[in-house]
N, C-alpha and C positions, 0 to 999 in steps of 0.2 A: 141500422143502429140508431135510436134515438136518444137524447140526453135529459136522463129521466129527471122530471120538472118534482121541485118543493112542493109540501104539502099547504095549502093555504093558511097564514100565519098573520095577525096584524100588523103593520107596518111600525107600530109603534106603540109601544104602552098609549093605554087612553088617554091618563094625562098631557101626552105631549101630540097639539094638534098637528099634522101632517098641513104643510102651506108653501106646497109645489104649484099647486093650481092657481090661486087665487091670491096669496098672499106673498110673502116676502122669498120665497124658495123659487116662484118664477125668473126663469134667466132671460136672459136678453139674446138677441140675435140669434135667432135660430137656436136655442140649447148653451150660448158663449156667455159669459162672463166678461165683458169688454174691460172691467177694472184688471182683472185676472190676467190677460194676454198683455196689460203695461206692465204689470206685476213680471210677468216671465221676462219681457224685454229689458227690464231693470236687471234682473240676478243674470240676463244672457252680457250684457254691457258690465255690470262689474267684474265677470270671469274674464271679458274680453280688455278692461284694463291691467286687471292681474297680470296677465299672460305679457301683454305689452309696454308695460309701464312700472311694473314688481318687479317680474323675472327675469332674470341676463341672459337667457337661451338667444334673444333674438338680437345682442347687442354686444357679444362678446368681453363682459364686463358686467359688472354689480349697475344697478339702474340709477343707485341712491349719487352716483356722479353724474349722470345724464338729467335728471329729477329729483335734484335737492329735494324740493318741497313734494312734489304732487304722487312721487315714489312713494310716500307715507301713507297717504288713503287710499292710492292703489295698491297695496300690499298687502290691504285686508280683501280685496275683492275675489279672494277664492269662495268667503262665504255666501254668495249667488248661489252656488251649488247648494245648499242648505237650505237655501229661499226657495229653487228649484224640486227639491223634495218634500217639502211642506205643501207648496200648491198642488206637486202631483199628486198626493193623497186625496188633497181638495176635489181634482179634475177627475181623478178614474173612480169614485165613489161616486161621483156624479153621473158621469157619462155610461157607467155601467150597469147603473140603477137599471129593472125592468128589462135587462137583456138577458139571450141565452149566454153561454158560452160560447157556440160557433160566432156568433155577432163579436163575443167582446173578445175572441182569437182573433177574427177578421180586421177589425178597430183597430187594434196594435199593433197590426205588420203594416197594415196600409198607413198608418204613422210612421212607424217608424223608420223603415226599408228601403223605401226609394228616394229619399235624401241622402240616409246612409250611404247608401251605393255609388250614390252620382261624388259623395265627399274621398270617400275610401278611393276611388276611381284617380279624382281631380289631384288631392292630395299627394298619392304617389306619382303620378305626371309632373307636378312641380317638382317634386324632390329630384326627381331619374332628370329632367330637361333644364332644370336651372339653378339650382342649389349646389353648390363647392364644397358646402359644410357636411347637411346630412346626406347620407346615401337612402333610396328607398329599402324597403323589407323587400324579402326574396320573394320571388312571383307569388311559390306553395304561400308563404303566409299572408302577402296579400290576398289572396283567393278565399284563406281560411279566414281574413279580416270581414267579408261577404256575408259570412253567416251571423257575424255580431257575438261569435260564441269564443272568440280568441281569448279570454281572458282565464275560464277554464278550463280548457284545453293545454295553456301555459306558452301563449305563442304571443309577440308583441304585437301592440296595435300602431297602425299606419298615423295615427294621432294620438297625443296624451291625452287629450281630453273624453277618448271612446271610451275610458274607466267607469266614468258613471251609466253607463246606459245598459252596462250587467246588475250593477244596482236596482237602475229601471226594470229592467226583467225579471229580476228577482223576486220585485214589489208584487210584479204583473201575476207572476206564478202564484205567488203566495194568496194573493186575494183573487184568482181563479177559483180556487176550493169555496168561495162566497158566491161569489158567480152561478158556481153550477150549481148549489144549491137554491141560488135567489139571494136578489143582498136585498136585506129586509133590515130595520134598527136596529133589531135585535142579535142579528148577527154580525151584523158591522161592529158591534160594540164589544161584544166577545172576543171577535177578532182581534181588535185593539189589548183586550189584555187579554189573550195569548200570547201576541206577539211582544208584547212587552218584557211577560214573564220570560218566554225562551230568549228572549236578548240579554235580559239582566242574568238566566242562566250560562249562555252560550259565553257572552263577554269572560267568566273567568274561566274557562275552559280554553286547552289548547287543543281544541279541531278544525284546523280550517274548513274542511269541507262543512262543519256547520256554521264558522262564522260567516260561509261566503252564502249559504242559504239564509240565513236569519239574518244574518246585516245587523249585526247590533251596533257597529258604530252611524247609523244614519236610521236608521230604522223608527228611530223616534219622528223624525221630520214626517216619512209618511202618517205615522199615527195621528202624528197631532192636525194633520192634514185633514185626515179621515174626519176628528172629532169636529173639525169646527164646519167640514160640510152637513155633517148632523147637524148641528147650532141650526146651519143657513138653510137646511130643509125643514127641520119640525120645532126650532125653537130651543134656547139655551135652559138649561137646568145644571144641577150642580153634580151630575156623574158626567157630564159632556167636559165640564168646568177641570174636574179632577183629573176626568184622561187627559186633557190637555197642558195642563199644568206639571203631570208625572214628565208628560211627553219634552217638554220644554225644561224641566230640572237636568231630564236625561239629557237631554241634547246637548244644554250647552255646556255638561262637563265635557262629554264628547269629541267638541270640536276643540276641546286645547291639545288632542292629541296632534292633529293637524296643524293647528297654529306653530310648534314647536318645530316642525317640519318643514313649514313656510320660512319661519328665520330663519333656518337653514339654508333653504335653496334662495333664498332674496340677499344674505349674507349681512342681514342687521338685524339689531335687537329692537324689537318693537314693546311699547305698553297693551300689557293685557285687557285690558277694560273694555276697548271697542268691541274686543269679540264677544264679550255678554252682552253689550248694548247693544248691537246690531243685530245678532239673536233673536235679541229681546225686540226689539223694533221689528223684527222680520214677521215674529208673533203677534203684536199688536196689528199690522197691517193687514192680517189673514182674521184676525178675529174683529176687523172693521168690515172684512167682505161678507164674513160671516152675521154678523147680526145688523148687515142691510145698510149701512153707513155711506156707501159708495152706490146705491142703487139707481141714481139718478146720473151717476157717470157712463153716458153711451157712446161718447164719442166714436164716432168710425174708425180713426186712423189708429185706436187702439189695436181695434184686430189686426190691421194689417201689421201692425211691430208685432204681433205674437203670433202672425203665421212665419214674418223671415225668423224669428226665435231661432226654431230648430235647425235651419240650413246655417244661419250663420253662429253657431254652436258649434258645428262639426265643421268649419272652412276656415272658423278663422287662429287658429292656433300658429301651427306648421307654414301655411301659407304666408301669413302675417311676420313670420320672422325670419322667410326667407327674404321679405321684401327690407324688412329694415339691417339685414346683413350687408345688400345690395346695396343698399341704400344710405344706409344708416350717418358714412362720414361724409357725404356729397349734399344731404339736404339736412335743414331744421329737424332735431328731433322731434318736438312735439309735434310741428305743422307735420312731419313725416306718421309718427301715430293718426293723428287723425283724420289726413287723408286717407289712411289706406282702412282704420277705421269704416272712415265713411263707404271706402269702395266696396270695403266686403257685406256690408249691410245692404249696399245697390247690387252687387250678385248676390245674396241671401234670396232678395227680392225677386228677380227673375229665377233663381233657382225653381223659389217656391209656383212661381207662375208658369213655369215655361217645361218645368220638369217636375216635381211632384205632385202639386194635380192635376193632370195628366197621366201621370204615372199608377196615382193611388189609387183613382178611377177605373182603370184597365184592371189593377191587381184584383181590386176591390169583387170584380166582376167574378174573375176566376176563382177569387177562393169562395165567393157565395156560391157559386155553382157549385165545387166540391163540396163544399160546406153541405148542399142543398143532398148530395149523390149522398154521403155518410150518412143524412139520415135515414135517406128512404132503401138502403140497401138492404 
């Protein structure tokens, strides 16, 4: 079976030049974006104060008594995850560009998989060997946590924070149908408002099983994602301008459903404002990568905070608050945050080194090979 390829199509109305090659669309390092991976380590470090510095899970008590002051702008740092879906629109528009689908099936497990695995694993081992507070999930749902598919299926995940990475999937499925046809301008942009329309459909409708396909409470982030990597490959115009801008109107009513939810679980009343602002800042920063502003930013050590990104995402939640339970009345809180901060960024580190490349590698191997058997059968 082979997967029958697009009929040949422009990459782009004439008026807007295609400047992958030569001009401002060329990425850095290998295919990376080094502005892009500081960009992920920043929205990974503000989910990672939220959690630790916001929320009382790991302190038994409201944080706003431990962190008078610093409790207040960590309380907004759930918004990361919004900066996090905004670039991934950015990155898998990019990264997908010019592949089949078995490549950009292959892409996404060997991402995403064997970090997962090693977290879900590591995660319920702290809980089962050293934790008094929480109890692990029963073996069956750890097991079923493996697949990444726990969420609809209706089984709890081994970490809160796995919530978004059905999002992720979501994303992934949805701009596969672009994939397998070819992601050309033309249909990126389409994309974009489909998905727009069925979210602004979907949102007043009560079917979950569409709102958990459509994603219309985040779903803008990817868009606007999408649109400003158009910008950053052929050049800004004003339908790029306008998806963007729908995308960002959308978004940031969006996230006041969340905020509301935050005060809840942080147990203060916070001023509204920062969440537009930071929004809005999130967008400007994506629309500076976008029309080449950061271009001259290579630093090295950016990649390396944007490969621990993703292991220390999935490690530091759970872990993190069983250390300052432990811990919590015997040392310095903050010195206590940000040593162990620090630790889990130096296992991120090794994770990434020592176990998922390595790991992605091996996978990577196996599924090109079946990949390779499907077609030619």
């Amino acid at each position: 079976m082979s997967v029958a390829s697009a009929p040949p199509e422009p990459a782009a109305p004439a008026a807007i030049p295609a400047r992958t090659r030569h001009g401002r669309g060329h990425t850095q390092r290998g295919g990376r974006l080094a502005v892009l991976d500081g960009l992920r380590f920043l929205a990974a470090m503000l989910v990672v104060s939220y959690h630790y510095m916001g929320m009382p899970n790991g302190w038994g008590h409201f944080t706003k008594k431990i962190f008078p002051t610093i409790s207040i702008p960590a309380s907004y740092g759930w918004l990361g995850v919004e900066l996090f879906f905004l670039i991934s629109g950015f990155v898998i528009c990019m990264s997908a560009w010019g592949r089949s689908l078995g490549d950009f099936f292959v892409s996404r497990v060997v991402r995403l998989y064997p970090a997962y695995w090693l977290a879900v694993l590591a995660t319920t081992g702290v809980l089962a060997g050293w934790s008094r507070w929480d109890k692990p999930l029963p073996w069956r749902d750890v097991l079923t946590n493996l697949t990444m598919l726990q969420a609809p299926l209706g089984v709890g995940s081994v970490d809160g924070v796995y919530w978004t990475l059905w999002n992720e999937m979501m994303f992934y499925l949805l701009f596969a149908i672009v994939v397998w046809k070819g992601v050309t301008y033309r249909r990126a942009v389409l994309f974009c408002a489909i998905w727009t329309i069925a979210s602004i459909l979907v949102s007043g409708a009560d079917n979950p099983i569409l709102s958990n396909l459509i994603d219309p409470q985040y779903s803008s982030f990817f868009i606007g994602g999408i649109a400003f990597y158009l910008m950053y490959r052929f050049g800004q115009n004003p339908l790029l301008w306008g998806i963007v801008a729908v995308s960002f109107l959308i978004g940031q009513d969006q996230v006041y459903a969340t905020f509301h939810h935050s005060e809840q679980l942080i147990g203060r009343t916070l001023p509204n404002w920062p969440v537009f602002g930071l929004v809005a800042f999130f967008y400007l920063l994506i629309a500076a990568v976008a029309l080449g502003w950061f271009s001259a930013i290579r630093w090295s050590w950016l990649t390396v905070a944007g490969a621990v990104t993703y292991p220390l995402y999935l490690l530091h939640e759970e872990i993190g608050w069983t250390v300052f339970r432990h811990y919590g009345h015997e040392v310095n809180p903050l010195g206590l945050v940000l040593g162990t901060a620090a630790v889990m960024v130096l296992i991120a580190w090794l994770v990434h080194r020592m176990v998922e490349r390595p790991a992605s590698r091996a996978l990577r191997k196996v599924l090109l090979r079946a990949a390779d058997q499907i077609r030619t059968a």
